[in-house]
N, C-alpha and C positions, 0 to 999 in steps of 0.2 A: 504494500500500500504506500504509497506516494502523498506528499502534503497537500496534491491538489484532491485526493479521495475523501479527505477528510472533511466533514461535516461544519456548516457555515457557524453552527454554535460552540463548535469545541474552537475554532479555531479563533474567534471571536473572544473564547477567555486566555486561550495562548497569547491574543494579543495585550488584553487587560493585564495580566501576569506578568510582563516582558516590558510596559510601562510604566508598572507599578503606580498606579493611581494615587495608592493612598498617601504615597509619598509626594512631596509637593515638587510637580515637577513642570518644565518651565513651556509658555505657547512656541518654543524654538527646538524642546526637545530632539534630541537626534533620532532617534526609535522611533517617536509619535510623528517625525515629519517622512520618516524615509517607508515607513510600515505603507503608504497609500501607492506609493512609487514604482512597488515591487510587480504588481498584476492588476488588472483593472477589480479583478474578482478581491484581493485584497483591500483596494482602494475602499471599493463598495462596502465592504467588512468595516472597513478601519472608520466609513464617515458615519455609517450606521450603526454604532458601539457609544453609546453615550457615555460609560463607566467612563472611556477614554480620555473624554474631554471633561468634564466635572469637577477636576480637582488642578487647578493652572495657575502659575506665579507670573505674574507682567511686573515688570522694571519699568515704573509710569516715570523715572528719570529721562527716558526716552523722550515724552511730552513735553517740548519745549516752545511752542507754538502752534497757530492753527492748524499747519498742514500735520506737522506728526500726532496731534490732536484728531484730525481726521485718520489718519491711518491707524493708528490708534483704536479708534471707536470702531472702524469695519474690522479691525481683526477680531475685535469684542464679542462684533453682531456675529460673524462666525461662528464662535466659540460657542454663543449661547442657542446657536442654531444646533449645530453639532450638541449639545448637551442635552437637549432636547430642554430645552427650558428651565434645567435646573443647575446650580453651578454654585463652585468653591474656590473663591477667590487667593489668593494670597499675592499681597501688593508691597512692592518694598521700595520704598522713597528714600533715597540718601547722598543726596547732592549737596556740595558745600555752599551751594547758590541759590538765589531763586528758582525753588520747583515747581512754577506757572501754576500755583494750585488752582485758579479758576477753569484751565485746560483740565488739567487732573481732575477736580470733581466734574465735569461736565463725562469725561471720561465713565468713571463712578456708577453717573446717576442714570445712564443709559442702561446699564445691566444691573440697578440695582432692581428691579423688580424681580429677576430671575435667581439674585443671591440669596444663598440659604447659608451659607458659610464665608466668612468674612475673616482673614488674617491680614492686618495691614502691619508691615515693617517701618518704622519712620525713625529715623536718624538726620537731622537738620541741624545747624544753627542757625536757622533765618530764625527770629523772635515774631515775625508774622505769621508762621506758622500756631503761634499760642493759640489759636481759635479755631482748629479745624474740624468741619461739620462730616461727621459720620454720613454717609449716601442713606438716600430713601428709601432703604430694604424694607417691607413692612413682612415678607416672608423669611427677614432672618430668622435663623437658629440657631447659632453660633457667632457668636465676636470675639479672635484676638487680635488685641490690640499690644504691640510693643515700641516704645519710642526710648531712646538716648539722646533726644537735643536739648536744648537750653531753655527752651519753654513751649516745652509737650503735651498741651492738654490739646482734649476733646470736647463737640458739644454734641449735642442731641440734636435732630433735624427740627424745628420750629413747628411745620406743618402735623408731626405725628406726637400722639400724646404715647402713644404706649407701640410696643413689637410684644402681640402675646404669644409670638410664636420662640422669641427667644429666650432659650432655657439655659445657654450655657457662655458664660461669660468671663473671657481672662486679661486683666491690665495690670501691664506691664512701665510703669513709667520712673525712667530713673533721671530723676532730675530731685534732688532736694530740697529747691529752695522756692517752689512754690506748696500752698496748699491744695490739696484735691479731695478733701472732705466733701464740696462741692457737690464732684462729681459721682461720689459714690453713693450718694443721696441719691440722685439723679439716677444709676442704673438700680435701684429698686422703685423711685413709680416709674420710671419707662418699660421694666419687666416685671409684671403683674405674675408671671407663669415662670419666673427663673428658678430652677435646682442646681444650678453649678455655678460657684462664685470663685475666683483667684484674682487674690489681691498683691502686689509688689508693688506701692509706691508708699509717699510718705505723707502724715497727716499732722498740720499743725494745730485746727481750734481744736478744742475740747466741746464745742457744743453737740452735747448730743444728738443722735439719726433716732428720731422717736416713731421707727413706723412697724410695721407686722408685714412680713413675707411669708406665707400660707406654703409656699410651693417651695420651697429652699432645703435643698436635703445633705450637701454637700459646701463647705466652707474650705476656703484655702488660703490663710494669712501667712505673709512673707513682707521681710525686709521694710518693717515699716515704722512711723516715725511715734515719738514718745505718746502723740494723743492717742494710738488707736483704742486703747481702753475706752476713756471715756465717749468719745465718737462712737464705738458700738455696740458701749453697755446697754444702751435703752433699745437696742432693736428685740425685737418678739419674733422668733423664727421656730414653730411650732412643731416642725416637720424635718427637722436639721437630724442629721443621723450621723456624718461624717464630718472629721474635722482634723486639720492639718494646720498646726501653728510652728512658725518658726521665726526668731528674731524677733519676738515682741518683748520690747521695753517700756518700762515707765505706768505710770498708773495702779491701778490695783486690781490684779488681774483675779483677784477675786468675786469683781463685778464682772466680767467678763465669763466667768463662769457660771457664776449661778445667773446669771442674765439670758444672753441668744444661746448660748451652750448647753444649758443643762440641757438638753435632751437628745445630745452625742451619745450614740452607741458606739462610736469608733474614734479614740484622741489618736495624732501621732504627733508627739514632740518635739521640736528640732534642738541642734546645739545652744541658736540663741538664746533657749529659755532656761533660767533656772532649777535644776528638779531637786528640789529640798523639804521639808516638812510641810512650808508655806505653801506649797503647792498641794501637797497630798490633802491639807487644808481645802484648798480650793474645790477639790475632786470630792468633796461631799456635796457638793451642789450638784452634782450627776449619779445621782442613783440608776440611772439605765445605762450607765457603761459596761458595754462589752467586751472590749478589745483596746488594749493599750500599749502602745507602741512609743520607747523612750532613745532619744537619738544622745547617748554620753559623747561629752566633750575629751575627757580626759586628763582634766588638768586635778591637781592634789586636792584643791577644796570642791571642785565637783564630786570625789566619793566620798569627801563626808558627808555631805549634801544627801549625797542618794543612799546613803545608810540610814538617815533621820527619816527620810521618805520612803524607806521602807520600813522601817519600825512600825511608821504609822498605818502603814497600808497589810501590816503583817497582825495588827489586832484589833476589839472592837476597842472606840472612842471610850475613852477613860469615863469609869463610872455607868458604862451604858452596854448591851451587849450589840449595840448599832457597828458597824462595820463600813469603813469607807470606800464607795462602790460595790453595793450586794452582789450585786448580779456578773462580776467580774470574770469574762470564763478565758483570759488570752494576756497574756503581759509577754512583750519580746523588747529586748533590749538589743540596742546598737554598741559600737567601739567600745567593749567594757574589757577590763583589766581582772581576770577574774581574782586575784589571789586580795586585791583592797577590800572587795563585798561578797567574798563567795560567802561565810557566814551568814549574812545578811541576807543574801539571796536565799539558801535554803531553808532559815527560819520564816521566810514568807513564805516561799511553799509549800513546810511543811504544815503551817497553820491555816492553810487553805486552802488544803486539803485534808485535815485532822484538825481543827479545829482544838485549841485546847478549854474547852471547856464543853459537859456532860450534856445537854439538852439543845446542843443544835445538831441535826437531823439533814442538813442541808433543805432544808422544807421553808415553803414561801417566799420572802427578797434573797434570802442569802443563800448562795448559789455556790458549787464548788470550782474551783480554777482547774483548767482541761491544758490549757499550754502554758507552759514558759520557756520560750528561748532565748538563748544568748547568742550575739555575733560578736565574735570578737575582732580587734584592729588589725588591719593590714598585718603590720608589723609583727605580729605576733610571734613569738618564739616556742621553742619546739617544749619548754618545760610548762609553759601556759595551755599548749594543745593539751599536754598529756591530763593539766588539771581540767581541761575544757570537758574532757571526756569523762571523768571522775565526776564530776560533778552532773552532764549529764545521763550519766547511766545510774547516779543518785535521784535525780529529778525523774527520770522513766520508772523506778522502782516504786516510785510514789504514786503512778499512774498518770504520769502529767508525759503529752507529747512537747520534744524538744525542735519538730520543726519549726525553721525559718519562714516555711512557706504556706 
């Protein structure tokens, strides 16, 4: 059998396969331009395969007046012809010049109807850029946004009050020395229906985001400046299950937990943050945690730290037979050194899974732990493996699994 016997739909994912769609790849592609060249019968394959064209990164640096502005736009109409009307932009702006943005968004607003997916790259220092209007998607579903210029904000289209189609949202802006509390305001009432949030820029007021997000399942705090605390202690996010903090300073991040958080069933904690008693404090404000995930630093006062925080997390609160996090059934720890906390670590597991005290049953909130693993550093040395494995074939004996995954 010959490649020409082969069947118009297999050959059709051979070509999906071989461009790799999901990967962002560009309207100049080698594969996706040479794939129509090859036989008329391919051509017809390759223009009638939408997967193909769906997912395209355009360099609108190219846009530097009306005529590339026109060619431009027809290669657009194309694309969205070929995609059959649905399509995944990825746009990267990074010119040390003016990048004609009234050409660019005219660009934009011509295939925003058919955008369902939106990553725009923006690196400038033009300072005219601070105002740049998102395109008129009303059928987005996705926005990342990542900018490095010197004043990188976004706005919302004027004409659209809400995108109730966009659920999944990620900004990225690194510039410090603006506020963008702003805007983050801004993308919960513009997404009435958003479940994915990733935050990486920085926030100076402290005035609170006093609103309720219904649909919000998933949070992702990164790199961000001393206010975030109080900024989004007052939000009400009902429906929040996942959560991903790292790099948060300043505030009291115990409003923060018992605030939009309590009702994380999965924390994962990064280096930037503290993990000491003060926090396992905090983590009474989430009784439905399930799964917890601690990213160690390594430095000398972070295992004392995580020895106080596991004291606490290894018995019930003084005076009470209450337990912080009942329903706890997963703790995996990152870069840990084991010979600082191994103690420490199997007095938590062994008291939760054996409970020292006569009338808990593991019956109603308080629940028994099913994992504990540890990763340990790069670096590790061959006298640390051997306690790695000591330890857990101690922790398997308990009945606790020691996968990573």
């Amino acid at each position: 059998m010959s490649v020409a016997d082969l069947p118009t739909e297999l050959i059709a994912r051979i070509f999906v396969d071989a461009v790799q769609p999901t990967d962002h790849h560009s309207v100049d592609n080698g594969t996706l331009q040479t794939l129509p060249l090859v036989c008329w019968r391919w051509h017809d394959i390759a223009y009638d395969t939408p997967e193909l064209w769906r997912i395209i990164s355009v360099h609108l640096d190219q846009v530097v007046d009306a005529v590339s502005e026109a060619s431009c736009r027809a290669k657009l109409a194309t694309l969205v012809r070929r995609a059959k009307s649905k399509l995944a932009l990825v746009v990267s702006i990074s010119r040390g010049s003016d990048p004609h943005h009234a050409n660019i968004a005219a660009c934009l607003d011509q295939v925003a109807p058919f955008l369902e997916v939106l990553t725009l790259g923006y690196s400038t220092r033009i300072a005219e850029r601070a105002r740049w209007t998102l395109p008129r998607a009303r059928n987005l579903r996705q926005l990342r946004w990542t900018t490095t210029g010197t004043s990188p904000v976004f706005r919302w289209p004027d004409d659209i009050d809400t995108f109730p189609l966009l659920r999944d949202v990620d900004i990225c802006i690194a510039y410090e020395w603006h506020d963008h509390t702003g805007q983050v305001a801004q993308i919960f009432s513009h997404c009435p229906n958003l479940a994915t949030l990733e935050l990486d820029l920085d926030l100076h007021s402290s005035s609170p985001i006093n609103m309720e997000l219904k649909s919000l399942r998933k949070l992702d705090i990164r790199a961000v400046g001393p206010a975030l605390v109080p900024v989004l202690s007052a939000l009400r996010l009902p429906a929040l299950k996942e959560v991903n903090i790292d790099a948060v300073t300043g505030g009291d991040l115990r409003d923060l937990f018992s605030g939009p958080l309590a009702t994380a069933r999965s924390i994962d904690i990064g280096t930037g943050v503290t993990i000491d008693d003060a926090l396992a404090m905090c983590l009474v404000h989430c009784p439905q945690l399930r799964h917890l995930h601690l990213d160690i630093d390594g430095g000398d006062d972070e295992y004392d730290d995580l020895e106080g925080f596991l004291e606490l997390m290894s018995y019930p609160l003084a005076g009470t037979k209450e337990w912080i996090c009942p329903r706890l059934l997963s703790l995996r720890m990152s870069g840990l050194e084991l010979n600082r906390v191994a103690q420490a670590i199997l007095t938590f597991a062994q008291n939760r899974t054996e409970p020292p005290f006569e009338d808990n049953a593991f019956t109603g909130r308080f629940h028994r732990l099913k994992r504990l693993a540890i990763g340990l550093p790069p670096e590790a040395v061959v006298p640390t493996l051997i306690d790695y494995g000591w330890l857990n074939s101690t922790l398997e004996g308990l009945g606790l699994s020691t996968s990573l995954t």
